[in-house]
N, C-alpha and C positions, 0 to 999 in steps of 0.2 A: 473544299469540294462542295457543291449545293447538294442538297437532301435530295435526296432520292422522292421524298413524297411532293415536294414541291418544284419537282424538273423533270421535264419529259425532254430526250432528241430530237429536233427535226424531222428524223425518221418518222417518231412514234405518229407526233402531229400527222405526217402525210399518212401515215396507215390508220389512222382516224376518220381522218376523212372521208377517207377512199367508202370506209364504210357503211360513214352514213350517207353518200350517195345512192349505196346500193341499196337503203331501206327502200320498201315502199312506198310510196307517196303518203298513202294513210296512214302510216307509222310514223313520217318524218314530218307531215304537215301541221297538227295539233294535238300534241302528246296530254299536255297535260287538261284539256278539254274532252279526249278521249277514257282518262282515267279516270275524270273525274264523274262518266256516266259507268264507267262498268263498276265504281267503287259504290258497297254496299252505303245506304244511306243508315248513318248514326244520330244518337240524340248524345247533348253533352253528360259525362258523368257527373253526380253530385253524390258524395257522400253524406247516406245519413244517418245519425250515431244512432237513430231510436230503431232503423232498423238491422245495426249491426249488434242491439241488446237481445235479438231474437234468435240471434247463432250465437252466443255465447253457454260455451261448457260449463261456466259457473255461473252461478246469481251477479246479478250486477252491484257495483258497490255501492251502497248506503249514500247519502249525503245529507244531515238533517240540521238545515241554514236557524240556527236561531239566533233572532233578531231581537234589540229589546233598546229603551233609553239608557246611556250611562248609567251605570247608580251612584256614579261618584256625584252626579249634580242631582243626587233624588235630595226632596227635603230631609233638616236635623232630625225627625220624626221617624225617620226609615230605618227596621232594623233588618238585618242580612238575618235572624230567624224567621220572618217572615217569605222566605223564598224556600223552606221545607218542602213544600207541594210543590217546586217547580221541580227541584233536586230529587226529590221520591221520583215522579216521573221519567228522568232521563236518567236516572239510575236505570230502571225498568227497558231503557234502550239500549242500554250497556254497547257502548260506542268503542272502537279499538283503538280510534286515535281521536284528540280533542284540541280544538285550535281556537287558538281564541286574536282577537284582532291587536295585540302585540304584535311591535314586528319582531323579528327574527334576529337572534345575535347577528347574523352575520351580515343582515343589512343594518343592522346599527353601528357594526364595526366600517362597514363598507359608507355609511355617511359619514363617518370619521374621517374615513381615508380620505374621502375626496368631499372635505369639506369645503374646500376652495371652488365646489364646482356647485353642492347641493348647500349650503350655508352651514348651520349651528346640527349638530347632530343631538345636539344638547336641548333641543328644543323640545321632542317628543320622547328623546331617551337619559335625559339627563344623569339622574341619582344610578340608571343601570349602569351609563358609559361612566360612570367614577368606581363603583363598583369593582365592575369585570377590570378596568386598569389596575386596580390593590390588589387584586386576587390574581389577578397575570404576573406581578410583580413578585408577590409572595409563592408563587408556583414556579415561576422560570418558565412561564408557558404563553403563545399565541393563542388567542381565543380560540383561532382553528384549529389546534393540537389540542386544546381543553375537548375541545367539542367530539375531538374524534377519542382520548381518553372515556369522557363518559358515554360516551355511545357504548365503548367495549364492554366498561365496568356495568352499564345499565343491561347489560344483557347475559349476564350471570344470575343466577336462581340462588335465590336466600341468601340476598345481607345482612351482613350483619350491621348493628350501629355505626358502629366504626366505619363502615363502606358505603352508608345512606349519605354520612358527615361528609367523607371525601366526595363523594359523587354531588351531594350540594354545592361542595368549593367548583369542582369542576364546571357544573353548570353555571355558578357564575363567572367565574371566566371568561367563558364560553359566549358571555353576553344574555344567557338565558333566564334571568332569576326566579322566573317563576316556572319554572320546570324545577329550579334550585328549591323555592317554596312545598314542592310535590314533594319533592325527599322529606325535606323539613318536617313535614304533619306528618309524613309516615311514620319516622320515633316517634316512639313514647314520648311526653312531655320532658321527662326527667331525663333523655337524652339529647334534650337539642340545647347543648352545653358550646363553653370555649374551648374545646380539645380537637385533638387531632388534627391541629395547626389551621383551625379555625376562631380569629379576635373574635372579644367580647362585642366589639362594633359591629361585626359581622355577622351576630346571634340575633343583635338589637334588630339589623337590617333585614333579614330574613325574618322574623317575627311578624315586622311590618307588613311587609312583601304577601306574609299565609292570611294575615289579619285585616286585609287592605278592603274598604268597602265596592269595590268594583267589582264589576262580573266576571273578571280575569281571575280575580283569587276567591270570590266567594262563589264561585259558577266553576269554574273551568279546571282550577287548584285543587278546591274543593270534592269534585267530582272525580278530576284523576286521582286521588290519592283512596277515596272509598272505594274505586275501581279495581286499587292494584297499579294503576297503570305508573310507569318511572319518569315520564313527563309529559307538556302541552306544547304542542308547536303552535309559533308566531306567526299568523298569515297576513297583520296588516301592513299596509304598503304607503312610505313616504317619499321613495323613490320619484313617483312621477309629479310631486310638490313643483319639479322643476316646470314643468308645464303648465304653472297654474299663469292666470293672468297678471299682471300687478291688483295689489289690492285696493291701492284707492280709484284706480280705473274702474272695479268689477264694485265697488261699492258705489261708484256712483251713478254707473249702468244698473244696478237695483234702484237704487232709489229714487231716478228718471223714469222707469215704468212702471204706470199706476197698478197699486195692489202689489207690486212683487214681495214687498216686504209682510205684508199681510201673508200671504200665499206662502212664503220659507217657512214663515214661524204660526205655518195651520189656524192661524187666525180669517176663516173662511169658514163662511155658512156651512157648507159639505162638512169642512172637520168637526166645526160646533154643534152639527146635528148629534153627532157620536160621545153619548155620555162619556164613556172609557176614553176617549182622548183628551179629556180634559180632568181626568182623573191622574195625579202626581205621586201616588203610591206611599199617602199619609196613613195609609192603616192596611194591616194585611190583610184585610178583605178585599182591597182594590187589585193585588198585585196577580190573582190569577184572570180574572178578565184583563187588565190592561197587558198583559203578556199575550192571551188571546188577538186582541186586537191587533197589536204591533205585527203581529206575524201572518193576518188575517190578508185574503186576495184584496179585501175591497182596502185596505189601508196601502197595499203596495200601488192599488191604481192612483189612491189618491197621493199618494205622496210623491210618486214619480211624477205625476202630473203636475203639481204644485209647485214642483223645484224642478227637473232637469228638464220635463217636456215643455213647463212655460218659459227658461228660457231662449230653449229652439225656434218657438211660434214667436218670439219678439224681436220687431224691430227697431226696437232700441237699443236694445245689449249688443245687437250686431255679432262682431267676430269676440268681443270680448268675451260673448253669452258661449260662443262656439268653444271658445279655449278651454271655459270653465267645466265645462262636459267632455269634453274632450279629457283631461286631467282626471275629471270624475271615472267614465268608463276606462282609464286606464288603470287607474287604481284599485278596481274590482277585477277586471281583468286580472293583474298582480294576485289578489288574492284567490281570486279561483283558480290560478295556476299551484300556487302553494299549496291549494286543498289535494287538488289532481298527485301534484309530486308525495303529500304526504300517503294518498292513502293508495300508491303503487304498490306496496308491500301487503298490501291486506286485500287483495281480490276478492270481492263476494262478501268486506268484513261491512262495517259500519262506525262514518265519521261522525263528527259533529264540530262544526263551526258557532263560536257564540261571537255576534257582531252587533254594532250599532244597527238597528231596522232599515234606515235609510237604504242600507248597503245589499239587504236581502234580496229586493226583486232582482236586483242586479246581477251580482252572485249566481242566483239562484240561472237566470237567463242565459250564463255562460257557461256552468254546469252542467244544463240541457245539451249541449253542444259536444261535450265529452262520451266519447262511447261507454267507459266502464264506469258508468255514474248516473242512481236514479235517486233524484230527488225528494224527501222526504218530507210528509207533512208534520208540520208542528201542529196548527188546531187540533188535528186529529189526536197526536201523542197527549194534547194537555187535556181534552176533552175522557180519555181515559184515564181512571185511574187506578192502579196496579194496587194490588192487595197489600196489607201496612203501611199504607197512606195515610198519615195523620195531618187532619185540615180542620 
């Protein structure tokens, strides 16, 4: 039998009709020319987030983007006690969640899975993805049943050793080791032992992991664990690698247009006027101006301009120039989603993101875009300095 919504009778058709004969002329002659004078004239809606921060019942939430070079590539001359005075400082901001540009177990495991489709997952996760596999092995557990163990056990008041240890195994699993690392320094030295069905390799590994001279563990690790806090989420993004160009294409579209390479690597009048950027953080006097600067408005013009705005203006790079940016904003995109999803739980609290600089303006620009989210000066935080600062 045909639907009732889609079949009318014969009948119905003639008593249709009949009707609209009997309209008016003016009603039957141009309906929708008619409506469209009596209908009130509108303008399009656009939301926007800076003015839905002004009806909000709470403060809006924190987001404080700090930017900085690797330290893994600072000169053999760099000690991680020279970053005292950055750490005093963002103590003093005392952050509720702390993310730092690791990715996240679960897209490490998730490059795993579909490594057929994203290549080696082992490229930027390697020593983790061997790891979290020994410890999934040795638990009986999916890194996504780790993760959601430690979540439980991370949200219980006063561990004891014994439950830092597990909740360490758990985070690695989980694919997270440096959230594993946060338990880790929270023992005592004298408890971060082989027990509690934690190898001696895995003591050795986590040592590494707390000890590591990056900003993930001497910034981010570091920080959560003087905080209190039970771990650091991962917000960087290798996902959208897939959209990057080929590389000897996109290498030899740099090197075809004049200056490009000068201009990547701030070899440019503009950068060489600025003492601090040519300063490599060979003595601890350097390290609070060249963190200054990394994070400074005139640093993000010139480096966005330098890298992703000159390859837009060139018509060399062409579509390859398009791809590469293209890949770039998606992958800070990625990451300012990951801040947004972290700091859902903490309305009115205060984040903190520690990222390569490159990645700040960026970040920082999609940020703006979120309603419960005001962006946070650095200059300003380092420019202060909070009582028992020693410099």
């Amino acid at each position: 039998m045909p639907s009732i919504i889609n079949y009318a009778p014969p009948a119905m058709y003639a008593l249709l009709a009949g009707l609209l004969l009997a309209l008016p002329a003016c009603q039957a002659g141009k309906p929708g020319a008619d409506a469209a004078k009596r209908a009130p004239a509108t303008s399009e809606y656009r939301l926007d987030p800076a003015a839905t921060k002004r009806q909000f019942a709470l403060p809006p939430t924190q987001v404080m983007v700090f930017g900085l070079e690797h330290l893994d590539t600072a000169p053999p001359a760099f000690q991680v006690a020279w970053l005292e005075p950055i750490l005093c400082r963002l103590q003093a901001y005392k952050p509720d969640v702390i993310l730092t540009e690791a990715m996240s177990g679960e897209q490490i495991m998730g490059l795993e899975a579909y490594a057929a489709y994203h290549g080696d997952a082992g490229k930027y996760g390697g020593p983790t993805l061997q790891m979290a596999k020994t410890a999934q092995a040795h638990l009986s557990l999916t890194a996504a049943q780790a993760l959601v163990q430690a979540n439980v056990l991370s949200g219980q008041s006063n561990l004891t050793a014994g439950q830092r240890r597990q909740l360490a195994h758990l985070f690695v699993a989980a694919a997270e080791p440096f959230s594993a690392a946060v338990q880790w320094i929270r023992l005592a030295p004298a408890e971060r032992t082989a027990t509690d069905g934690i190898a001696p390799k895995l003591v050795s590994q986590l040592n590494a992991f707390a000890r590591a001279r990056s900003e993930i563990s001497s910034i981010g690790v570091r920080l959560a664990a003087d905080l209190g806090l039970e771990r650091v989420y991962g917000a960087g993004d290798h996902l959208s690698d897939v959209a990057l160009p080929d590389n000897a294409a996109m290498n030899a579209a740099i090197v075809a247009e004049p200056g490009m390479v000068d201009s990547f690597n701030h070899r440019t009048p503009a950068f060489q006027s600025i003492p601090e950027d040519t300063m490599k953080l060979r003595t601890a006097a350097q390290v609070l101006p060249v963190m200054k600067w990394r994070n400074s408005s005139r640093f993000a013009e010139l480096d966005a301009d330098a890298q992703w705005l000159a390859i837009l203006r060139s018509d060399k790079m062409g579509r390859v120039g398009r791809q590469r940016v293209a890949a770039w904003e998606a992958q800070n995109l990625r990451m300012a989603v990951a801040i947004r999803e972290a700091t859902a739980p903490i309305a009115g609290g205060r984040a903190l993101l520690i990222v390569g600089a490159a990645h700040k303006s960026f970040i920082e620009s999609y940020l703006r875009t979120f309603t419960d989210v005001e962006v946070v000066s650095v200059p300003d935080m380092l420019d202060t300095k909070p009582a028992g600062c020693n410099e």
